[in-house]
VOVOTI-351338 format. One record per residue (C-alpha): z, x, y; residue number from 1. Coordinates in steps of 0.25 Angstrom, whole numbers. Layout:
<rec pz="Z" px="X" py="Y" seq="NUM"/>
...
END
This chain:
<rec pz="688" px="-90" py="944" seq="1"/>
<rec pz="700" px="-90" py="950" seq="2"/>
<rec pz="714" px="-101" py="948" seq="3"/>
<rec pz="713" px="-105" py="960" seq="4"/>
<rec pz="696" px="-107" py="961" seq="5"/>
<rec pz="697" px="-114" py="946" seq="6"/>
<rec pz="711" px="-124" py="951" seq="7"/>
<rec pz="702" px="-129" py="963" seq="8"/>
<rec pz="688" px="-130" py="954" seq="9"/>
<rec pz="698" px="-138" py="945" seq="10"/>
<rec pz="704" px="-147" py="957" seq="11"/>
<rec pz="690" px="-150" py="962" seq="12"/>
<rec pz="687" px="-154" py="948" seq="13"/>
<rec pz="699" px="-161" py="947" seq="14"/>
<rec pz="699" px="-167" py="960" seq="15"/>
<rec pz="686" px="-175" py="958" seq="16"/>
<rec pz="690" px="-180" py="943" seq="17"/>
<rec pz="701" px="-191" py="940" seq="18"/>
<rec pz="714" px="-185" py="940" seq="19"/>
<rec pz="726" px="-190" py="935" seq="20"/>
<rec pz="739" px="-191" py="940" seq="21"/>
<rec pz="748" px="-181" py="942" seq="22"/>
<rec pz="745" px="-166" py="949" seq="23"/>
<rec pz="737" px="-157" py="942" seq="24"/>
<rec pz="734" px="-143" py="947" seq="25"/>
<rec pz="737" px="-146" py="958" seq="26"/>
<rec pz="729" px="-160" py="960" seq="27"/>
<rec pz="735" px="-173" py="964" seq="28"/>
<rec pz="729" px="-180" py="953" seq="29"/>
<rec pz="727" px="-197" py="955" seq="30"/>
<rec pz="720" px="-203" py="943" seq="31"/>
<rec pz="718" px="-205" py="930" seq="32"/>
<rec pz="713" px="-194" py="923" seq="33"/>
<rec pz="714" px="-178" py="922" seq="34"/>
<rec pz="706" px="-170" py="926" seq="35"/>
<rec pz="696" px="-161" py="921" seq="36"/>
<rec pz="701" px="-147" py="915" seq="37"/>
<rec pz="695" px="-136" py="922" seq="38"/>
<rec pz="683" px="-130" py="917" seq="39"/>
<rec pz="687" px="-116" py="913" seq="40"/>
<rec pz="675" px="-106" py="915" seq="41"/>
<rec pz="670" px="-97" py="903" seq="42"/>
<rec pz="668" px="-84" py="909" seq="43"/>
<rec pz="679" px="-76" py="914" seq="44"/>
<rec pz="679" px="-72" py="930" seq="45"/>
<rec pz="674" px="-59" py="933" seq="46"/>
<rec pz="688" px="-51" py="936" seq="47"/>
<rec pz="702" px="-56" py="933" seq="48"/>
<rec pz="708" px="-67" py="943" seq="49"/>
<rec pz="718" px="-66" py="952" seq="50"/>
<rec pz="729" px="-78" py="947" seq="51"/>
<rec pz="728" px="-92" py="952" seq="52"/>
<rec pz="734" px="-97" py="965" seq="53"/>
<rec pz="749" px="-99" py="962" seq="54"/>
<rec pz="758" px="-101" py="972" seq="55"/>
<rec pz="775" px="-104" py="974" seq="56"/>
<rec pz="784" px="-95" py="966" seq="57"/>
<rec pz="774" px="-86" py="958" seq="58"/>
<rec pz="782" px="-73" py="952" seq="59"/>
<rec pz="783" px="-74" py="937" seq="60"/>
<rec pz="782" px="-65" py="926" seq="61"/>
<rec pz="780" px="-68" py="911" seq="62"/>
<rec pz="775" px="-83" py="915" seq="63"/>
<rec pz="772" px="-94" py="906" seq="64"/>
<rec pz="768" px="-108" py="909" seq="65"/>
<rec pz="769" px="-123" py="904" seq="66"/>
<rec pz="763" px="-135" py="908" seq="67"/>
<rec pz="774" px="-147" py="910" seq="68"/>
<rec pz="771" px="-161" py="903" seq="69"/>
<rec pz="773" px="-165" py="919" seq="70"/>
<rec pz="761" px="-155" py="922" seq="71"/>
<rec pz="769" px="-146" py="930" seq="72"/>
<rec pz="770" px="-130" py="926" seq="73"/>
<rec pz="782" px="-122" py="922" seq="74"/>
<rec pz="782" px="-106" py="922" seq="75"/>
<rec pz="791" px="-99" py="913" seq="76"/>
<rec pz="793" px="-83" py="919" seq="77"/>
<rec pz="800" px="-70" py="915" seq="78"/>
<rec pz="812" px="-71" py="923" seq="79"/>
<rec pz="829" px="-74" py="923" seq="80"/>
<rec pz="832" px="-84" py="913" seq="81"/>
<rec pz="817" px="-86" py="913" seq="82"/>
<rec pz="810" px="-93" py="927" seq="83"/>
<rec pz="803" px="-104" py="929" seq="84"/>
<rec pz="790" px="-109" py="939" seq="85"/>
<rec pz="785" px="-123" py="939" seq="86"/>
<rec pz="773" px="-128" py="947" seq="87"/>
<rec pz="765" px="-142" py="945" seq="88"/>
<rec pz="750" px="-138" py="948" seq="89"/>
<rec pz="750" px="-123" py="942" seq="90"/>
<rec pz="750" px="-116" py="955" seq="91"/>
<rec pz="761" px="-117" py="963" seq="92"/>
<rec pz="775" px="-113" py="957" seq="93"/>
<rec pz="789" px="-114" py="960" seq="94"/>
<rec pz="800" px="-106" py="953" seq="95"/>
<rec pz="808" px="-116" py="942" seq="96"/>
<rec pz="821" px="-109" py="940" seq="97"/>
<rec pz="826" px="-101" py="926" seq="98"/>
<rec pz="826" px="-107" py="912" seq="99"/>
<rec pz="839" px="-102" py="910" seq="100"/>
<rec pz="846" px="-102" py="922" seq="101"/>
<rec pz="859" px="-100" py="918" seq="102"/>
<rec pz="854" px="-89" py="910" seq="103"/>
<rec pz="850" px="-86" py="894" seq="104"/>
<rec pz="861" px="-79" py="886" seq="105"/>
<rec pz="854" px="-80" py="875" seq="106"/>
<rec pz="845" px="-69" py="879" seq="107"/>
<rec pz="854" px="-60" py="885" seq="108"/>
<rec pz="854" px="-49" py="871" seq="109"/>
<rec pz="839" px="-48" py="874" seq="110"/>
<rec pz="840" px="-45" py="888" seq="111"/>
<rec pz="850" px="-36" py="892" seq="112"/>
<rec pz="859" px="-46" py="899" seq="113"/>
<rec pz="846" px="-51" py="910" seq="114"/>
<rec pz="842" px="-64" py="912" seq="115"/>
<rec pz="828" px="-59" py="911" seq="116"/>
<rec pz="820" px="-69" py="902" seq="117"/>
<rec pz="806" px="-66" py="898" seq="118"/>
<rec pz="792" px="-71" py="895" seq="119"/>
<rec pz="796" px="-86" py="894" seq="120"/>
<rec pz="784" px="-95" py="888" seq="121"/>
<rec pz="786" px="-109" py="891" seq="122"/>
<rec pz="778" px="-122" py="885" seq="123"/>
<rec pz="780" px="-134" py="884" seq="124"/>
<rec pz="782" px="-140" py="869" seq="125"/>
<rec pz="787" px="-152" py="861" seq="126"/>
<rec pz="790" px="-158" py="874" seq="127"/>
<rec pz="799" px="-148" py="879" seq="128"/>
<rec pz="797" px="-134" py="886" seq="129"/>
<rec pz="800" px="-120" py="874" seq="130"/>
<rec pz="801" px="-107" py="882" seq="131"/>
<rec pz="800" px="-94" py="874" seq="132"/>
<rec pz="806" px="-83" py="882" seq="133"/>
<rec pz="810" px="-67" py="880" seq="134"/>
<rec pz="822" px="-59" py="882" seq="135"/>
<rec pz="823" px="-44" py="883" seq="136"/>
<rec pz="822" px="-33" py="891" seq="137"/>
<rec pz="811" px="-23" py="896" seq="138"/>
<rec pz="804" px="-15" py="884" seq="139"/>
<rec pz="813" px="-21" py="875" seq="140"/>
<rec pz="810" px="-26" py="862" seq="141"/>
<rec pz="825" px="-32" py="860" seq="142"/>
<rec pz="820" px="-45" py="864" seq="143"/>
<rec pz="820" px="-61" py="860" seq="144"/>
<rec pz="811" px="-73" py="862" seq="145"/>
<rec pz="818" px="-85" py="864" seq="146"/>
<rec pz="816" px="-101" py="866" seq="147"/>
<rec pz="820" px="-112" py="875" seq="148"/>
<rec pz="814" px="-125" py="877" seq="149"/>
<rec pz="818" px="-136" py="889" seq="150"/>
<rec pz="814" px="-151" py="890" seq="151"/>
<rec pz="810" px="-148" py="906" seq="152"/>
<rec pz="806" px="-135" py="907" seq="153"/>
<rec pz="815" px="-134" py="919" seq="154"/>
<rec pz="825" px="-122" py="923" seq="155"/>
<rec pz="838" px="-124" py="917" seq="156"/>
<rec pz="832" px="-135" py="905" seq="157"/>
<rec pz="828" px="-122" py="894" seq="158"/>
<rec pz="837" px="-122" py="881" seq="159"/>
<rec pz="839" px="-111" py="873" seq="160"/>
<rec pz="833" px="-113" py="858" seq="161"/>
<rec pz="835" px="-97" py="855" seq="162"/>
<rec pz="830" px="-86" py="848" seq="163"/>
<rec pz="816" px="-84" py="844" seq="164"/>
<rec pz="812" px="-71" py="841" seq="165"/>
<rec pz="820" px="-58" py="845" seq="166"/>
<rec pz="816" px="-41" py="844" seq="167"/>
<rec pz="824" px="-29" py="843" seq="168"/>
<rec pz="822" px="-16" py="847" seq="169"/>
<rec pz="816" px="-12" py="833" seq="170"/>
<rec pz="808" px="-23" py="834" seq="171"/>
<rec pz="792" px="-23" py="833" seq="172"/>
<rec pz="790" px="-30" py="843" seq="173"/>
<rec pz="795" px="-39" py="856" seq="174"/>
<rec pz="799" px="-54" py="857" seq="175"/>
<rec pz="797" px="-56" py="869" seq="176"/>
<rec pz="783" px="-63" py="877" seq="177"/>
<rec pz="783" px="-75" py="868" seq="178"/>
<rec pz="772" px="-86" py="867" seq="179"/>
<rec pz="773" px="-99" py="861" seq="180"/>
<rec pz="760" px="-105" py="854" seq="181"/>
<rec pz="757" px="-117" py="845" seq="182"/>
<rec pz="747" px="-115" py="837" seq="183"/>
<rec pz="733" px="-128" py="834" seq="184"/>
<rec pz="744" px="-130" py="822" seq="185"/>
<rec pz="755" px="-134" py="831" seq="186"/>
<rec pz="762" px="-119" py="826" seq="187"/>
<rec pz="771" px="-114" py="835" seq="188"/>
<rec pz="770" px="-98" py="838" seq="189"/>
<rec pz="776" px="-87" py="846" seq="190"/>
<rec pz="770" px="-74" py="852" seq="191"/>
<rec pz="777" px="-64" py="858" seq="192"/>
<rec pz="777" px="-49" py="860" seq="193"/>
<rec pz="778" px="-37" py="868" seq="194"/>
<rec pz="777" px="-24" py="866" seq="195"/>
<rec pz="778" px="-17" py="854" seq="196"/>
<rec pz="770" px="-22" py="842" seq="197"/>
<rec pz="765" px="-33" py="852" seq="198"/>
<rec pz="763" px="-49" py="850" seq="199"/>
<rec pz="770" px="-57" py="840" seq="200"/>
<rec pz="770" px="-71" py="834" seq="201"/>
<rec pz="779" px="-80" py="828" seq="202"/>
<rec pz="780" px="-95" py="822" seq="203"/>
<rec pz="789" px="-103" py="829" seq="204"/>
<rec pz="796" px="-116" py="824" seq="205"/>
<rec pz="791" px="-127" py="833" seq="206"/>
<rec pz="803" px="-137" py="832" seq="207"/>
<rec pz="811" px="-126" py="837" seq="208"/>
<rec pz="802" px="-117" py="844" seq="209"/>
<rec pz="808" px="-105" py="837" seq="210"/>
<rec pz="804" px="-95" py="825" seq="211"/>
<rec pz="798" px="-101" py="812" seq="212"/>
<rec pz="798" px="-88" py="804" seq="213"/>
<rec pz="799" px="-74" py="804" seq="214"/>
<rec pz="785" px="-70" py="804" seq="215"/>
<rec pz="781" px="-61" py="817" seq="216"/>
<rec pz="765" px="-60" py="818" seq="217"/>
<rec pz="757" px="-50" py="827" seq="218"/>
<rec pz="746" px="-54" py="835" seq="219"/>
<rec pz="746" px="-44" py="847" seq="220"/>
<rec pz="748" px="-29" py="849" seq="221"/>
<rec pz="743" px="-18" py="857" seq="222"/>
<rec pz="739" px="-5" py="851" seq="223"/>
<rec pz="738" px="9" py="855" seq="224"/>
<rec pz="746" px="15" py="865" seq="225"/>
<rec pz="750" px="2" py="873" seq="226"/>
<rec pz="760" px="-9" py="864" seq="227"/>
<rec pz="761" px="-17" py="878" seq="228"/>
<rec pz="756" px="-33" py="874" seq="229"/>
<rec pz="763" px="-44" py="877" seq="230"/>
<rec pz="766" px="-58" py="883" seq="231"/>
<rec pz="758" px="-65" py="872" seq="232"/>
<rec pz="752" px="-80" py="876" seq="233"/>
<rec pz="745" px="-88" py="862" seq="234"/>
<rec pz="735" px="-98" py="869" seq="235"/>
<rec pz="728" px="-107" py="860" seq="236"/>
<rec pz="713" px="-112" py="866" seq="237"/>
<rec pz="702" px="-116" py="859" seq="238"/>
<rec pz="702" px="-111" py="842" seq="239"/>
<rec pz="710" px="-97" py="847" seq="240"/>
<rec pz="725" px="-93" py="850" seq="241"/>
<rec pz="724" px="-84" py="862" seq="242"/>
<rec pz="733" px="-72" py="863" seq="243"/>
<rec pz="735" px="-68" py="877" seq="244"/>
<rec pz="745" px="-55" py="878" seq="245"/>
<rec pz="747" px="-46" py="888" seq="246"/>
<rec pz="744" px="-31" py="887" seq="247"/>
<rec pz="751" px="-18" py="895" seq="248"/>
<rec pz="762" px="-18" py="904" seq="249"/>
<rec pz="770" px="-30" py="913" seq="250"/>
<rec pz="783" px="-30" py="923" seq="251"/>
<rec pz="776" px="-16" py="932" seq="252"/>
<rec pz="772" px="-26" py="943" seq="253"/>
<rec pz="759" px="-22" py="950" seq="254"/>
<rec pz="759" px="-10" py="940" seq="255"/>
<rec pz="759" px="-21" py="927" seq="256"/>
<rec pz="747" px="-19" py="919" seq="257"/>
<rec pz="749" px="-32" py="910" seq="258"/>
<rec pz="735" px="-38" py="906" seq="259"/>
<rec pz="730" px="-51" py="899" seq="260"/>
<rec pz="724" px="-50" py="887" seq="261"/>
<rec pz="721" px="-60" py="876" seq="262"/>
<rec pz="715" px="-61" py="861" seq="263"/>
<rec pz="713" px="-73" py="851" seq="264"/>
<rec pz="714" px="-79" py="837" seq="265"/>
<rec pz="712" px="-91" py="829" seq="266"/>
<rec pz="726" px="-90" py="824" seq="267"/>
<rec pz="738" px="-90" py="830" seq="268"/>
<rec pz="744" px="-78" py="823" seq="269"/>
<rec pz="731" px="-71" py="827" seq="270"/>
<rec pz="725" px="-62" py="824" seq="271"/>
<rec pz="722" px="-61" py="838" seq="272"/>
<rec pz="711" px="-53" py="845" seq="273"/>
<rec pz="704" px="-49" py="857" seq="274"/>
<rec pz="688" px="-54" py="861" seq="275"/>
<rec pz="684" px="-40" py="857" seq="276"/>
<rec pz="690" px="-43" py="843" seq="277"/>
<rec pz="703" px="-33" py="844" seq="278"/>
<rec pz="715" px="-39" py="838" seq="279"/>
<rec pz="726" px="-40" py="848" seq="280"/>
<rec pz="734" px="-34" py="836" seq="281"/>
<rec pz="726" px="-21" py="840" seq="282"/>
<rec pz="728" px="-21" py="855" seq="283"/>
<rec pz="717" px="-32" py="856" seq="284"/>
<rec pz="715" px="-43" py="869" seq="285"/>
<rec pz="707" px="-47" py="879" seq="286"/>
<rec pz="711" px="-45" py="894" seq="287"/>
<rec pz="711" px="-58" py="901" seq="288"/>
<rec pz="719" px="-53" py="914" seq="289"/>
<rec pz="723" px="-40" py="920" seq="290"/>
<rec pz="727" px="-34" py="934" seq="291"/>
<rec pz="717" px="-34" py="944" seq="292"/>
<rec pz="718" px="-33" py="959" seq="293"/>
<rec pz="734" px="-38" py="965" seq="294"/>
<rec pz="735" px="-45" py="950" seq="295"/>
<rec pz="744" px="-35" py="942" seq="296"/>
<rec pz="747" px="-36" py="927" seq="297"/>
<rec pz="745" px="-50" py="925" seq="298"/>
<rec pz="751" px="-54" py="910" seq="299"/>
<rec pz="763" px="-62" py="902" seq="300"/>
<rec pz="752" px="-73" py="903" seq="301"/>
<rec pz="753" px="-88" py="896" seq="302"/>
<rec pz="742" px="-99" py="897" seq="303"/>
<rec pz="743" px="-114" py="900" seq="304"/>
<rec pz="733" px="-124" py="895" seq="305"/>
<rec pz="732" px="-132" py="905" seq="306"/>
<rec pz="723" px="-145" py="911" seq="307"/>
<rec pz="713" px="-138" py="919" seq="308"/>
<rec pz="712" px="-126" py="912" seq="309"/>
<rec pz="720" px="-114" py="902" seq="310"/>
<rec pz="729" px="-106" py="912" seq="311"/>
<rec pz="735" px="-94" py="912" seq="312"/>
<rec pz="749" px="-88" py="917" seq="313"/>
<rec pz="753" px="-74" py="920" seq="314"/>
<rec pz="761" px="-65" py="927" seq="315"/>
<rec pz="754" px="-53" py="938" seq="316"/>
<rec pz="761" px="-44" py="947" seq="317"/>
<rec pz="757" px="-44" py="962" seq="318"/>
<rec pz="754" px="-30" py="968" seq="319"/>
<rec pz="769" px="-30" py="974" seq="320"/>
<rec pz="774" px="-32" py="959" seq="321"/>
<rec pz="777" px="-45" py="957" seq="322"/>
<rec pz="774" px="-54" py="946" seq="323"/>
<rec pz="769" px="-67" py="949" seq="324"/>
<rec pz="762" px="-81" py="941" seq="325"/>
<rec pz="747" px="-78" py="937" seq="326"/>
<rec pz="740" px="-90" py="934" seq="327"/>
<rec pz="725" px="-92" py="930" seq="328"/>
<rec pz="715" px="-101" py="922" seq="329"/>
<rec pz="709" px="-96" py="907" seq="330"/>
<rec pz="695" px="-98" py="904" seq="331"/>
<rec pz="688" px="-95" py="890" seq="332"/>
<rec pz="674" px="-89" py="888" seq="333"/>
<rec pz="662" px="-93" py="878" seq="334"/>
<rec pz="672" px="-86" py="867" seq="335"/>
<rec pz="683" px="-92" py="869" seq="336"/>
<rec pz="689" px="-79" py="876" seq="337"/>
<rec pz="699" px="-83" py="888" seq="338"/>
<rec pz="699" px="-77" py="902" seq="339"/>
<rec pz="707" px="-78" py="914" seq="340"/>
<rec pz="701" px="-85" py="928" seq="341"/>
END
């Protein structure tokens, strides 16, 4: 089923019921209460679907998403001083300005002088907006997470609160791709990984958003004669954490070859595995989203709990090259395994 067959089997729903005030995907809603979440189905569709309708100012790359207290969207992307998109019904977008628009100093050892920022994830925490974000440079592992957080979300309003995790060129591993997750205990984790030894995880220090120890756990890593996972996304549904990674290559346009895969544990710190059982410490996970048709290396995925349904973010390239906002619904089957519609 596609975004745009479940948005309108959700507005006819919704259009029937008793809404509430205010707009919601896309409805002028009039009453006094909210509508009914969308039945999600419980058997995947029978080939992968193209993304939902999206229209307005659609290239990204590296996107994450939040839901606003107001109920509006912001898009946090790969791009100068990191980019912004908002939109108020999940579907058309317009371009929001940098973070940083008058540039990030603070980064500048990491990137080689550019104003390249990369990979932000953005939520919505403590009644203010955190944003953890990579600087580096192509195929290097001489890299650093950091943290800003901003009352409004808004370009211009994002303070620097520094440092979180760095890497060096004899480093293990890459700190750049990072996730935040709060555990069912209120804990507050980072993943984060490239490369190398694959997909780390660290506590964090809630009050401050920043590192609680020295402890660097694995979760994720390929095996064999390809190290290429990253972009990892911790989702938390039902009794599992969901590790959604992305496996082989990004940034070749039509030529990308980035895929969607996913595995699950009970704990947060893992250990996480595949639906056939394979640990994702041993190359394991489960495809959720690969190219298919115009659709090219769709990856660097995050995923939004939202009032009619889980969603799912993304970036694809476009035949000509071009990378663009890929946004569909998930669904779960009878065991608990998610899929993409």
């Amino acid at each position: 089923m596609s975004l745009l067959r479940s948005r309108r089997l959700w507005l006819a729903a919704a259009t029937a019921a008793v809404l509430v005030t205010g707009t919601v995907a896309g409805v002028n809603a009039t009453a006094a209460t909210a509508p009914a979440p969308l039945a999600a189905p419980t058997s995947p569709p029978a080939s992968y679907p193209n993304p939902g309708v999206v229209t307005g100012n659609t290239a990204a790359h590296d996107p994450s998403a939040v839901k606003t207290p107001s109920g509006g969207y912001i898009v946090a992307y790969t791009g100068a001083n990191i980019q912004l998109k908002t939109s108020s019904d999940r579907t058309a977008w317009r371009n929001a300005g940098a973070a940083f628009p008058s540039g990030a100093s603070w980064t500048l050892p990491y990137t080689g002088g550019s104003n390249q920022l990369w990979a932000p994830d953005i939520s919505y925490r403590n009644g203010q907006y955190y944003m953890y974000y990579a600087a580096s440079t192509f195929g290097s592992n001489h890299s650093a997470i950091f943290l800003a957080t901003s009352p409004s979300g808004a370009a211009g309003s994002w303070i620097n609160r520094g440092l979180v995790i760095e890497t060096t060129t004899s480093s293990s591993y890459n700190a750049i791709d990072p996730n935040l997750v709060v555990d069912a205990s209120g804990g507050w984790w980072l993943s984060f990984g490239s490369f190398w030894t694959g997909i780390k995880l660290i506590r964090l220090n809630p009050s401050s958003g920043l590192r609680a120890d020295s402890t660097v756990t694995s979760i994720a890593q390929r095996t064999g004669s390809s190290t290429a996972i990253e972009a990892p996304y911790i989702f938390r549904h039902g009794n599992y954490y969901y590790l959604w990674v992305s496996f082989d290559l990004c940034c070749r346009g039509a030529s990308s070859t980035y895929r969607i895969m996913v595995g699950r544990s009970t704990s947060i710190t893992g250990p996480y595995a595949d639906r056939n059982g394979t640990a994702m410490t041993s190359g394991g996970g489960t495809q959720m989203l690969a190219t298919h048709g115009s659709i090219h290396g769709p990856g660097h995925q995050a995923v939004l709990a939202d009032t009619d349904a889980e969603v799912l973010f993304y970036h694809y390239y476009s035949n000509s090259g071009a990378s663009y906002l890929g946004i569909n619904l998930v669904g779960y089957d009878s065991a608990g395994w998610p899929f993409v519609y």
